[in-house]
C-alpha positions as CSV (number, residue, x, y, z in Angstrom):
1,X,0.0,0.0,0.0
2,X,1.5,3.5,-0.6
3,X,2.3,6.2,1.2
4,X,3.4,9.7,1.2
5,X,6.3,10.5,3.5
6,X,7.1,14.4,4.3
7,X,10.0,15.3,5.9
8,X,10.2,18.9,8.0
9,X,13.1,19.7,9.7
10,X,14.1,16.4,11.7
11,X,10.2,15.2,12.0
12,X,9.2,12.3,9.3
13,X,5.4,12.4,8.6
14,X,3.5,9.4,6.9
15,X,0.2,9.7,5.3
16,X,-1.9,7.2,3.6
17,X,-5.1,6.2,3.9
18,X,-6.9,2.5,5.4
19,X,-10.3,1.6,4.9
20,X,-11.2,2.4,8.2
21,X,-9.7,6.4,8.0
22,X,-12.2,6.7,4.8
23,X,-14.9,5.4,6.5
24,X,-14.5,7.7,9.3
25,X,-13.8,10.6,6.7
26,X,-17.0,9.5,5.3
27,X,-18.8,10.0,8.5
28,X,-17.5,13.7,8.9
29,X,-19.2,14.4,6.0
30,X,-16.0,14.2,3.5
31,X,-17.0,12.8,-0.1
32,X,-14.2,13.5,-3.3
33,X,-17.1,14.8,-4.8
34,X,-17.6,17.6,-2.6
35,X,-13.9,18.1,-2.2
36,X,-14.3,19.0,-6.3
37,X,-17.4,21.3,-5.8
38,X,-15.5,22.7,-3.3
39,X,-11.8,22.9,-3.2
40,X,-11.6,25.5,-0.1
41,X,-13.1,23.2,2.3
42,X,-12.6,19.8,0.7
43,X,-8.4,20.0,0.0
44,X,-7.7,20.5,3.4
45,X,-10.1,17.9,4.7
46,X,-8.1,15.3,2.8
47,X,-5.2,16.6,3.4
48,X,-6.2,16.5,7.4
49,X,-7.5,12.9,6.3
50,X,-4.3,11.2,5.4
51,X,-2.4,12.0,8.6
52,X,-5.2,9.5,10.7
53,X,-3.6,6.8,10.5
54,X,0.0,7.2,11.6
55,X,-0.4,10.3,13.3
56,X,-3.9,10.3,15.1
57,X,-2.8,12.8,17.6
58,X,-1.2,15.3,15.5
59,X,-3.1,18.7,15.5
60,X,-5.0,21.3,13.7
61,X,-2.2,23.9,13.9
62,X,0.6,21.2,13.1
63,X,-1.7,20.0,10.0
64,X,-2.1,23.6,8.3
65,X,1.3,24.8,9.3
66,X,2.6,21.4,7.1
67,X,-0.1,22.5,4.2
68,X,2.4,26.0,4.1
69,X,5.4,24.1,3.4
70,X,3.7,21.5,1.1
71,X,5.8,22.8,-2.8
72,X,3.7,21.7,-6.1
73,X,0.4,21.6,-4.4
74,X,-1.7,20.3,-7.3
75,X,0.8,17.4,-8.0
76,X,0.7,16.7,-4.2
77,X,-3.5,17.0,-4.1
78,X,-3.3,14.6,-7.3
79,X,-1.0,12.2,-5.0
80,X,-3.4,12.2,-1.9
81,X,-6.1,11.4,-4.2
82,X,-4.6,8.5,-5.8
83,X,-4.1,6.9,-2.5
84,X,-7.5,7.4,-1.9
85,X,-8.9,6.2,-4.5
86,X,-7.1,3.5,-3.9
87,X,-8.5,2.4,-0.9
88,X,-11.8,2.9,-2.2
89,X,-11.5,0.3,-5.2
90,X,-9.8,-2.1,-1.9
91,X,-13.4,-1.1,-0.2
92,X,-15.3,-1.7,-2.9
93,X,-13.1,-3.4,-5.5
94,X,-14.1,-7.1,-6.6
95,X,-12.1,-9.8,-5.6
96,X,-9.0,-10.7,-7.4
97,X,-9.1,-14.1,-9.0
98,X,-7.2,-16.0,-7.4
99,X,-8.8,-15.2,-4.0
100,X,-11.7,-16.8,-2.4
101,X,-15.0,-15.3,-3.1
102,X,-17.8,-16.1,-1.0
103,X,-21.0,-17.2,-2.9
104,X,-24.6,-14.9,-2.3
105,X,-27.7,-15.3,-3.4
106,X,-31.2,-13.5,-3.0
107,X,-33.9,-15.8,-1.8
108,X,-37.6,-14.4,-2.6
């Protein structure tokens, strides 16, 4: 799975996302969809997003004052949003091939 590493001053920050940091995403009311309508609000929501789940604790302040020092923003937005996405087709994704796949049925 990948990640993004950020490096300020002596402090090494990992982001990514898990399914369970989109699903809680999800229930604070972020959608990618409303992150394009709305680039303001949305960006740093994701942004916020993808430092759950190595750095729970970190806060607000620490967050934006990262966002400052973040160079090439849109290729960096365009990064956060591929790993992302990528958890969503892991979430919602079929199965590989090769894997077991249970067997479902609807029963009228």
């Amino acid at each position: 799975m990948a990640t993004i590493n950020i490096k300020v001053d002596d402090k090494q920050y990992t982001l990514g996302f898990s399914k369970k940091t989109i699903m809680q995403m999800s229930d604070n009311g972020f959608t990618l969809e409303k992150a394009r309508e709305d680039y303001v609000a949305g960006i740093p929501q994701l942004f916020a997003g993808a430092f759950l789940r190595y750095h729970r604790t970190i806060s607000d302040k620490e967050i934006d004052s990262i966002w400052q020092m973040i160079p090439d923003k849109m290729g960096f937005i365009g990064a956060l949003i591929d790993l992302y996405n990528e958890q969503l087709s892991e979430l919602f994704g079929e199965p590989d091939d090769e894997a077991k796949k249970a067997v479902w049925e609807v029963v009228k």
